[in-house]
Structure formats: structure tokens, C-alpha cells
C-alpha positions in Angstrom: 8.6 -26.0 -125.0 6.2 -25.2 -122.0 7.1 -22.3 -119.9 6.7 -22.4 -116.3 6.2 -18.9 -115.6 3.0 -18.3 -115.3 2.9 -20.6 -112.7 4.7 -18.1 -110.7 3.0 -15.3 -112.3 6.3 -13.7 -113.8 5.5 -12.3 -116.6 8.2 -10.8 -119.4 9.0 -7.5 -119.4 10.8 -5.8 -122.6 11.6 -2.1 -123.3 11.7 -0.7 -126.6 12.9 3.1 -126.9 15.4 5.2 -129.3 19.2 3.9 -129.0 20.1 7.4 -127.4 17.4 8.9 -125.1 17.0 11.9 -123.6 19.6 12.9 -120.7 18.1 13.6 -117.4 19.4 15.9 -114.8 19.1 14.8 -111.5 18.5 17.4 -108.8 21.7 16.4 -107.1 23.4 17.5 -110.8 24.1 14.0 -111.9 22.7 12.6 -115.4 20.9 9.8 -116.6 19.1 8.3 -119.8 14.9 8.5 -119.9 15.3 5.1 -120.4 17.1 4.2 -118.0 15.0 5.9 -115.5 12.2 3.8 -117.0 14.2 0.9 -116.2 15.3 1.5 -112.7 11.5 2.2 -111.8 9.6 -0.2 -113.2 8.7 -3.0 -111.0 8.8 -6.9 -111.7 5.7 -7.8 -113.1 4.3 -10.5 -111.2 0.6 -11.2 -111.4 -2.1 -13.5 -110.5 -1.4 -17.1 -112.2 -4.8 -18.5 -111.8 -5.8 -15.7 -114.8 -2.8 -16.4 -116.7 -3.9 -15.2 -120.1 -4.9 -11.7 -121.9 -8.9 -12.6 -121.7 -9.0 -14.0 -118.4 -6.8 -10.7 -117.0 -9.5 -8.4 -118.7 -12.7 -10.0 -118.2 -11.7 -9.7 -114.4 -12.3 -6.3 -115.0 -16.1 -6.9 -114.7 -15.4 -8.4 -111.1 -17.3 -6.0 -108.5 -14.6 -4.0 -106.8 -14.5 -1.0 -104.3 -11.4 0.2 -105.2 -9.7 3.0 -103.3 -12.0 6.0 -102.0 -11.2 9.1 -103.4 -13.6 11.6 -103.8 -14.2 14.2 -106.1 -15.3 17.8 -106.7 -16.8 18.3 -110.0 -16.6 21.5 -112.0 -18.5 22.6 -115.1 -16.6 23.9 -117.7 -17.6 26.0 -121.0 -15.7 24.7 -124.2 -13.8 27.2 -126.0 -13.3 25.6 -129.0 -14.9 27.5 -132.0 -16.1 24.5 -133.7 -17.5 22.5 -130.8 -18.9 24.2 -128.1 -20.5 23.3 -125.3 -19.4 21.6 -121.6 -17.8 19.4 -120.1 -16.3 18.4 -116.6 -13.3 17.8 -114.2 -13.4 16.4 -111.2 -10.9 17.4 -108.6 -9.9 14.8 -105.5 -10.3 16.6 -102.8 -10.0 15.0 -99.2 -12.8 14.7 -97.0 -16.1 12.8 -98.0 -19.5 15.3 -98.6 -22.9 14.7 -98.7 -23.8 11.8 -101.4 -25.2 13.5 -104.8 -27.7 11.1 -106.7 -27.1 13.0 -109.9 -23.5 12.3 -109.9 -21.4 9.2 -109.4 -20.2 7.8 -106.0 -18.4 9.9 -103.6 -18.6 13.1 -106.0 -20.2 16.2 -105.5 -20.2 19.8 -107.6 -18.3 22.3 -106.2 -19.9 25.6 -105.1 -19.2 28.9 -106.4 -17.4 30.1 -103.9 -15.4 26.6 -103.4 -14.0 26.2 -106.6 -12.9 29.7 -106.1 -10.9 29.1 -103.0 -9.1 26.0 -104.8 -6.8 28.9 -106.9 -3.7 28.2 -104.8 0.6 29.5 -105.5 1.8 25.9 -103.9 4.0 23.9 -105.7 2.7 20.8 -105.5 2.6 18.4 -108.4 -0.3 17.5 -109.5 -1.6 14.2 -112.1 -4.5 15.4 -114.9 -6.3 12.1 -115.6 -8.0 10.8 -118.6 -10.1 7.9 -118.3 -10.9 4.9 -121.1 -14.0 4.4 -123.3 -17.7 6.0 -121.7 -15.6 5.8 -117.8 -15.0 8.4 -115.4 -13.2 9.8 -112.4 -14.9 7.1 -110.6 -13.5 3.9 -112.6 -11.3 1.6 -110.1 -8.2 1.3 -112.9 -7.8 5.3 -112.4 -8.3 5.7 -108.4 -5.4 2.3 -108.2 -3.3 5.1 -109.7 -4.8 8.1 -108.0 -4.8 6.9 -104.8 -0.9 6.3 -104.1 0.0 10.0 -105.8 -2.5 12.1 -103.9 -1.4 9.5 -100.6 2.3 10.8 -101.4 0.7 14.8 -101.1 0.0 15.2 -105.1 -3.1 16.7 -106.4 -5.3 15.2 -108.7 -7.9 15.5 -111.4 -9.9 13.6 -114.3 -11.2 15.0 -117.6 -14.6 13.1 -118.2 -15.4 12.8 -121.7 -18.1 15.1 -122.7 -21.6 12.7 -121.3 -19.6 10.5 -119.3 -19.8 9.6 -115.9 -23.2 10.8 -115.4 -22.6 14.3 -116.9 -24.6 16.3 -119.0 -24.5 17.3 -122.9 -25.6 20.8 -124.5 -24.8 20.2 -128.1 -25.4 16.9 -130.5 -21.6 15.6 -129.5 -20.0 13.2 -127.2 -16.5 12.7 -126.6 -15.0 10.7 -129.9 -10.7 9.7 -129.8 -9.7 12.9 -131.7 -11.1 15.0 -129.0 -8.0 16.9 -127.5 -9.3 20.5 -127.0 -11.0 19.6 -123.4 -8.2 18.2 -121.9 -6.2 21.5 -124.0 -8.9 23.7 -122.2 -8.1 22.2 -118.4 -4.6 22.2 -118.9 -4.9 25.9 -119.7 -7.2 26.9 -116.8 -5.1 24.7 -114.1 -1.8 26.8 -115.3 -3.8 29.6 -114.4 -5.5 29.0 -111.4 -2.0 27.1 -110.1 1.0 28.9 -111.9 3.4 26.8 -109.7 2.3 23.4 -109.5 4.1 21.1 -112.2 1.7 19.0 -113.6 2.0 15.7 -115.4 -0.7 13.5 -117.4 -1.9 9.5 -118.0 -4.0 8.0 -119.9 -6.0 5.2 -119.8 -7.0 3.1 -123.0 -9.5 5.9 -125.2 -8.0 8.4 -122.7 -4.4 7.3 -123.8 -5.4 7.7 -127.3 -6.5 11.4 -126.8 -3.9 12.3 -124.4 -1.2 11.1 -127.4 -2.8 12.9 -129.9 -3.1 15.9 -127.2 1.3 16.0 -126.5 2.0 15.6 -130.3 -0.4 18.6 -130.7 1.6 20.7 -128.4 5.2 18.9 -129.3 8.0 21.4 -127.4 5.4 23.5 -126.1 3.5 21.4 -124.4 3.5 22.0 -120.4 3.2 18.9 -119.0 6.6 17.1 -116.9 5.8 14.2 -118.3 3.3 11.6 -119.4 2.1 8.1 -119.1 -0.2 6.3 -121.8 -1.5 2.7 -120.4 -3.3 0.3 -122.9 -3.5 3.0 -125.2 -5.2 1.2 -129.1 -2.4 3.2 -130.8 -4.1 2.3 -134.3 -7.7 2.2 -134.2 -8.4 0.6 -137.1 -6.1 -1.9 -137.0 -7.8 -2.7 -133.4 -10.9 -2.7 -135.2 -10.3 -4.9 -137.8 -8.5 -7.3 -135.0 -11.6 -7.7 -132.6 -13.6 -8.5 -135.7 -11.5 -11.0 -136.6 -12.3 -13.5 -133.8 -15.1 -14.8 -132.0 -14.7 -13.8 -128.7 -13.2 -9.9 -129.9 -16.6 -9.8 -132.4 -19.4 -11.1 -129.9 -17.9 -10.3 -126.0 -15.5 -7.1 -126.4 -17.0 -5.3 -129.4 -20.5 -6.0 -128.2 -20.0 -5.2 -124.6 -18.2 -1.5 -126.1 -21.1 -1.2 -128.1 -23.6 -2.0 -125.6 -21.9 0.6 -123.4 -22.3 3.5 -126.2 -25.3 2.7 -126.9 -25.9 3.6 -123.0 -24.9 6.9 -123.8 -26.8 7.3 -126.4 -29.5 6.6 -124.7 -28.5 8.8 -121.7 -28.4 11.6 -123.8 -30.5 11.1 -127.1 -32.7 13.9 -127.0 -29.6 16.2 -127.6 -27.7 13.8 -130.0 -31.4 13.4 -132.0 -30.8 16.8 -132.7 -28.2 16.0 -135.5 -30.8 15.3 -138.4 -27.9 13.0 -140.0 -28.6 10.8 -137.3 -31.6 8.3 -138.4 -32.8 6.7 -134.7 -34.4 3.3 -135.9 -30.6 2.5 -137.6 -29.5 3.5 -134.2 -31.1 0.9 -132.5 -30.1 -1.7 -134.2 -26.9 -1.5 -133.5 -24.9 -4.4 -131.6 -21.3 -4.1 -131.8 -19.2 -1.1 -130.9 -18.1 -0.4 -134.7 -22.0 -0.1 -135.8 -22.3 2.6 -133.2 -19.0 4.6 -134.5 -20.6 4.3 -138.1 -24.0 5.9 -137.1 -23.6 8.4 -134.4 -19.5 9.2 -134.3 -19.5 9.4 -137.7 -22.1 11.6 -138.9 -22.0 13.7 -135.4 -18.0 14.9 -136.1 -18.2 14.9 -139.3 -16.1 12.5 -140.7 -17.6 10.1 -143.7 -17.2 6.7 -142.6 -16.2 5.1 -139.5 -12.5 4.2 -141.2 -12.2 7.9 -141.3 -12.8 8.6 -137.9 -10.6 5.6 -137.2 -7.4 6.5 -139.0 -8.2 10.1 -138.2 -8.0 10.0 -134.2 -5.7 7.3 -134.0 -2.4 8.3 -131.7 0.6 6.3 -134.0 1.8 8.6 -135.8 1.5 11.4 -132.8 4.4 9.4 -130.4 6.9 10.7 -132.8 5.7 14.6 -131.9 6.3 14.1 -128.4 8.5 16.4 -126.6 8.1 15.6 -123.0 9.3 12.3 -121.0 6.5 9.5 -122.5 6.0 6.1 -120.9 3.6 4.2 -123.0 2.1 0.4 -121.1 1.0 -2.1 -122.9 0.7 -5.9 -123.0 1.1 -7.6 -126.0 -2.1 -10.9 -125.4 -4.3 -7.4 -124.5 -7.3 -8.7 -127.1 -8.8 -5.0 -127.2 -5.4 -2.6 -127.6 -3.6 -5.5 -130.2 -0.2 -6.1 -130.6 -0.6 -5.2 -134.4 -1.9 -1.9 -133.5 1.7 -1.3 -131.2 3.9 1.3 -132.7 7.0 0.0 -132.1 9.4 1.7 -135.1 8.1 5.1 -133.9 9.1 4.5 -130.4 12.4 4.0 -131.9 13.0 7.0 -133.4 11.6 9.5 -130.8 14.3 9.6 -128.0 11.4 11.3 -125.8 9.6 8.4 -125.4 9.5 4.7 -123.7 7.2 1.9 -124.6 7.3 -0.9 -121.6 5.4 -4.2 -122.9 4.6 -7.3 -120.7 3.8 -10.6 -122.5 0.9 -11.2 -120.2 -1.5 -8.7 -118.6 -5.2 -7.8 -120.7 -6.7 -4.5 -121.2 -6.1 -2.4 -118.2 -5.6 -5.2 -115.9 -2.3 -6.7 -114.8 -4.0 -8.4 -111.7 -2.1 -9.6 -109.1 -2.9 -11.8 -106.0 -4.9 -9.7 -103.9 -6.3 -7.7 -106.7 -4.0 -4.8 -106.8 -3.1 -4.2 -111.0 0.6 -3.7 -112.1 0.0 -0.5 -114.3 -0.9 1.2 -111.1 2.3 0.6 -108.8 4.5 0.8 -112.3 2.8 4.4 -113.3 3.1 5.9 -110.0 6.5 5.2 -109.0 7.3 6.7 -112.4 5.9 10.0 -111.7 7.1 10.2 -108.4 10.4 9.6 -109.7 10.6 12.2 -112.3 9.1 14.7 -109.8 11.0 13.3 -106.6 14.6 13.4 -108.2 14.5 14.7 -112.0 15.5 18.6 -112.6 12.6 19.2 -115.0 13.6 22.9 -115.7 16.7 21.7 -117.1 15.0 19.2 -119.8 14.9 21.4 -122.5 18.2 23.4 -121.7 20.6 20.4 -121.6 18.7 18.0 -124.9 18.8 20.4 -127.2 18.5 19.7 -130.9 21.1 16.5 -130.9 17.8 15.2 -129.0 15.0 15.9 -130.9 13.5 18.8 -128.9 13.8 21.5 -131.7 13.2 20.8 -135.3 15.4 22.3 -137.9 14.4 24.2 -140.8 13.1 21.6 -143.5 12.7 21.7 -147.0 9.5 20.0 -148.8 8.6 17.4 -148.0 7.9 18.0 -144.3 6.6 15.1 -142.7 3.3 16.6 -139.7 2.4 14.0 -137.3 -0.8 15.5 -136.7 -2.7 15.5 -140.0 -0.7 11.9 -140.9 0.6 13.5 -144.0 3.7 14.4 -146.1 3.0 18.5 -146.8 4.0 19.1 -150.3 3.6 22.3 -152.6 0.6 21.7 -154.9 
């Protein structure tokens, strides 16, 4: 039967979520579910009908658009990590224009010595740690849409590049790869410090999504975040993999156009990657589609053996069930990049911490509507501002409880660890 929706750009909305979630307490002392918070703040999705289909929605993407503004301070940071060193960076929104830096992307600039040092500040204002999607930036119009409103409300702001994105350097043979949680572990640990009272809070976009799951199952009830939003996140790489190879359009437009934009980076920074003798450059260049790349430099470069490893390895799935913090994953089920297959519905279900919201209609990072304004954006920041606006955050933990998931008793073998995706068991 034909459905006339579309025609007024309504598109479906459906919530899927634990049959008991979390209780709330309001700051005026009353109580209500995560979910139905969820509810109460997401907005009717209504978007543009004349792209009325997953494809149409994300190849809009490649539209030229300004976007909002907001400019950035960058800051070089020196990995901790004992098994893969070297930098990376986070730009800071900051308010007022400065002087355009060729080097960097638009509006962004490094901070100075003695600047980043006068940003340590004892406010209390919240503040939104951003990662962005596959080889993007602080500068990518899906992430200022949801910037923009946020820092407009008085929030602060800031996005964790991937290690040689958006125009930043590399010291060691790596780039970023979907496992890669210890910058965004690092960033988190130096903004506690430099801000002990500002209450911070996370999203994810796509890849970002992916990392910043993997990230709160890592850190389960100790992670420090208020809460979290992951937006077109691929969940299951490898069942994404296997679905854009499946068509035309996912093999020789979205896979090739990943590819080719990996293959940017490489290029960006090969002299450093080159360095990994594993890594054969005439196999490198003929690479086309974004799995060929995964298999020849990802691969090799983080050790894993095949590209399937590194797939099934850094996928997020099984880490939505670690979750310990308010989680708001977006999704739309005809996105042809982040499939429906790869969607982990049953684990949404039994993790009362967490709320998937999925639209029928909407792409990969898109949810256009007339005017060009995208869905995700409004939808993600009136959920933060909610939580922080009305939701008692000190008294998560004290009023859940185990009943709620937020401690784990003692278990007996075999113990089930999100993390390494396997049942532990005595040998």
C-alpha cells in the first residue's frame, strides 16, 4: 500500500530501550525513566521530501555548505599510551575569529603557549567533547550543526581529530583506526584537570560513534562523562562491510568514495606511514575501494592480521552493553553506509543505560530538512541540554544502584567482557 508520508516529509520514529530504564532525578526532586526523557525530547522528524530516500539524504552530504562558524583553537597533544605514541590534536571553540592559518583548516588557529594556559578555568559550565566520522575534523558541517546551538546556549566545546585528520600532522607510522579509544581517554583526562568543575558530556559521529562506544564500555561505571550521544554509529563493522559490497551503488559510490578519501591520507602523510616495512607502496596504490585500504595499511600498521580482524575487533556492538552512563544512540534504518543489519537492537534491550532512537528515513549523517538544517543536530542538542538543564546527575549512581545495572555482582566462570568480545573461562 503506498504511503503518503514522505510527501509531507514525516518520517517514523521508533525507540527501542530495556523494559525498566534508569530513574532520573530531576533537580526539582521528581523522577523519571531515561527513556522517557528520550522521548519527551526528541523532536518530530520531519525532513526534506524531495530527497525522500537513504541515498538521496546522504549523497546531499557532498552539497557545498557553509554551515555554522565556529572557530577553533587547536592544541598539540603528546600520546600517553605505551604502545602507540605519538600526537594528536583537539580543537577548542573559542569565540572570536583570528587570523586565517593556511596550515590548518578554516577558521582554526593553534593556540599559543601562554593561551592554552589561560583556558585552565574552576567554572562550571558544561561542556560537549566531540568526535568526528571517517578522515573529518572539527571543521565538518554535521558536527558545528550540533556545536553551534550548545556553545549558543553558553556550553563549551571541543573535537578530538583523529590522529592525521583535518590537516594535522603524524610522528609515528599510525593513523587513527575504529579501536582507537586512548586519545579521546587522554583528553578526557587532561580536560578533568585543567576544568575540575565543568560536567562534560560526549557524541559521536559515524567512525567517531564507533570509538566513542568502544571508549564508555571501556570505562563502564567509571567513566566521567554525564552522558553520551552516538549518531550513525556502523555498530558492526563487518557486517557494514560485507553490506556495501553487496550492491552496486554501496561497492562503486560509498566504498570507493571512503577509499578514495583514505587514500588522501595516505598520501598526506606517506613518508611517515612508509616507515612500517609491512607496508608494500605499489599494493597501496592500487587500491580503490575503502576495504582494500583497511587490508594494506590498517591492517599491517595496528597489527591485526587481516582486515576482518580489525573489523570485528573495533567494532562497538558488543560495548553498548558496558555502558554505564545515559546513551542515546541515532540511527536510520535506509542509512546505506551504517546498515540496519549492523543495528544492535537485543543489546539495547538489555542495558537499561541506554536508548537507541531509529527513523525509517534519513541516510548517513543527514536527516535534511527544508532549508538544510539536519534532524540529528536539533534532536542531539536538546538532549544534552536537557539532561544538563533539569537532570540531577550527582544522584545517577546513588539512586540506580545494582537493580539497574550500574554495579556488577560477583560472577562465577563464565564471565561474559564486552570489551575483548569474549566469554573468560579458566584454561
Amino acid at each position: 500500500m503506498f504511503d503518503p508520508s514522505w510527501l509531507l516529509g514525516h518520517a517514523k520514529t521508533d525507540f527501542t530501550h530495556h523494559s525498566s530504564t534508569i530513574t532520573l532525578t530531576t533537580k526539582s526532586g521528581s523522577k523519571k525513566t531515561f527513556s522517557d526523557l528520550v522521548k519527551e525530547t526528541t523532536p518530530p522528524c520531519r525532513l526534506n521530501p524531495l530527497l525522500f530516500n537513504g541515498h538521496l539524504q546522504t549523497m546531499w552530504t557532498a552539497v557545498k555548505d557553509a554551515g555554522p562558524p565556529i572557530h577553533y583553537k587547536r592544541k598539540v597533544f603528546q600520546s600517553d599510551h605505551e604502545v602507540y605514541p605519538g600526537e594528536f590534536t583537539v580543537d577548542f571553540v573559542v569565540p572570536e575569529a583570528s587570523p586565517e592559518d593556511e596550515t590548518l583548516p578554516e577558521r582554526t588557529t593553534y593556540f599559543s603557549t601562554t593561551g592554552f594556559e589561560d583556558l585552565k578555568s574552576e567554572d562550571d559550565r558544561p561542556m560537549l567533547v566531540c568526535l568526528h566520522g571517517l578522515t573529518g575534523g572539527s571543521h565538518e558541517v554535521y558536527l558545528r550543526q550540533v556545536v553551534a546551538p550548545v556553545t549558543a546556549a553558553g556550553w563549551e566545546a571541543c573535537v578530538v581529530n583523529g590522529r592525521g585528520c583535518a590537516l594535522s600532522k603524524i610522528t609515528t607510522p599510525q593513523l587513527f583506526n575504529s579501536r582507537s579509544t586512548w586519545d579521546v581517554r587522554q583528553t578526557i583526562k587532561y580536560l578533568r584537570q585543567i576544568f575540575p568543575n565543568r560536567p562534560l558530556y560526549g557524541v559521536g559521529f559515524s567512525l567517531g560513534a564507533n570509538i566513542l562506544t568502544n571508549y564508555l564500555g571501556e570505562e563502564g561505571a567509571d567513566c566521567v562523562l554525564k552522558a553520551a550521544v552516538a549518531c550513525s554509529n556502523p555498530w558492526n563493522l563487518e557486517v557494514c562491510h560485507h553490506s556495501l559490497m553487496r550492491g552496486v551503488i554501496g561497492r562503486e559510490v560509498y566504498s570507493k568514495v571512503m577509499g578514495g578519501n583514505m587514500m588522501g591520507l595516505y598520501q598526506r602523510h606517506k613518508e611517515q606511514i612508509l616507515r612500517n616495512e609491512e607496508i608494500d607502496p605499489e599494493v597501496v596504490a592500487k587500491c580503490k575501494y575503502l576495504y582494500e585500504f583497511d587490508r594494506v595499511i590498517q591492517a599491517p600498521t595496528w597489527g591485526y592480521p587481516t582486515e576482518g580482524a580489525y573489523y570485528r575487533d573495533a567494532q562497538s556492538v558488543d560495548a553498548v552493553t558496558a555502558v554505564r552512563i545515559p546513551f542515546l544512540g541515532i540511527n536510520a534504518t535506509d542509512d546505506p553506509i551504517s546498515s540496519i543489519e549492523a543495528i544492535p537492537w537485543e543489546e539495547f534491550k538489555r542495558n537499561p543505560y541506554a536508548v537507541l532512537v531509529t527513523t525509517n528515513w534519513g541516510g548517513h549523517l543527514s536527516w535534511f530538512q527544508p532549508g538544510g538544517k539536519r534532524w540529528f543536530a536539533t534532536a542531539i542538542a536538546a538532549f544534552f541540554m536537557k539532561m544538563h538543564d533539569d537532570i540531577d546527575a550527582e544522584a545517577l549512581k546513588e539512586s540506580n544502584g545494582e537493580a539497574n545495572g550500574s554495579t556488577e555482582p560477583a560472577k562465577e566462570y563464565p564471565i561474559w567482557d564486552p570489551s575483548h568480545r569474549r566469554l573468560i573461562l579458566p584454561l
